[in-house]
N, C-alpha and C positions, 0 to 999 in steps of 0.2 A: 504494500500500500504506500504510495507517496501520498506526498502534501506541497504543494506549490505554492508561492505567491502571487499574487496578482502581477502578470508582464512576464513572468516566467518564460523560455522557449529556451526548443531545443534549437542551440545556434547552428547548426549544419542536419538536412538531412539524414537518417539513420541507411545506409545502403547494405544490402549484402547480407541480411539475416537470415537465418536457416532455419527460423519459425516460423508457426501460427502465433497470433495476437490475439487477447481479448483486452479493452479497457471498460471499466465499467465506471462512469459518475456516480461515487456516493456524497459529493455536494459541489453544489456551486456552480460555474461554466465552464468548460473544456474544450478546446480546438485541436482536433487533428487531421492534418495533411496528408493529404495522399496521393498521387501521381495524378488521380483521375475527378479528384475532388477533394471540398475540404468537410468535413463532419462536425458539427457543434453538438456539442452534447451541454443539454442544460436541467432538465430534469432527475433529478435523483433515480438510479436505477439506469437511465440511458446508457447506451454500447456503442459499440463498434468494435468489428473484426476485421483484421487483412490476415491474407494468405502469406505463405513462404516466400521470401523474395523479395516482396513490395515495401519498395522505400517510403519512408515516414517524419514527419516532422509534429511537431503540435508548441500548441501556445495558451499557458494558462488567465484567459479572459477575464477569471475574476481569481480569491483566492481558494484553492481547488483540492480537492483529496480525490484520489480517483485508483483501482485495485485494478493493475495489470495480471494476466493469467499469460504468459507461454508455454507452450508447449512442442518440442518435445523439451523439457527442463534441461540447464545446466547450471549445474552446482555453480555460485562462486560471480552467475553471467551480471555483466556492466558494459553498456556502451560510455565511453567518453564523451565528452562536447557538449 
């Protein structure tokens, strides 16, 4: 689970992941980026999934808590940036 503040972003898209993605909104606003769109999430509960492979960015719109799920796990996993 992170917690963001408000203006939060990730400053370079994420490329090259060798996951699925879940993020779910458990408060506040949430922007994520994605190749083909961009997704707000503003309701509690609100989602978004991408596939393997597909690069991502997002931007915390207000101050945000929001429970990432990837899958297949890796111990230890951190992007930079």
């Amino acid at each position: 689970m992170g917690r963001d503040p408000r203006g939060d972003e990730r400053a370079r898209r994420v490329t090259g992941e060798e996951h699925t993605a879940l993020l779910v909104l458990v408060s506040s606003r949430f922007r994520v980026d994605l190749p083909d769109r961009s997704v707000t999430l503003a309701e509690q509960g609100d989602y978004v999934v991408w596939g393997n492979g597909v690069d991502h960015s997002w931007h915390a719109e207000e101050e945000s808590v929001v429970l990432t799920v990837r899958w297949p796990s890796v111990p230890g996993y951190r992007v930079e940036g």
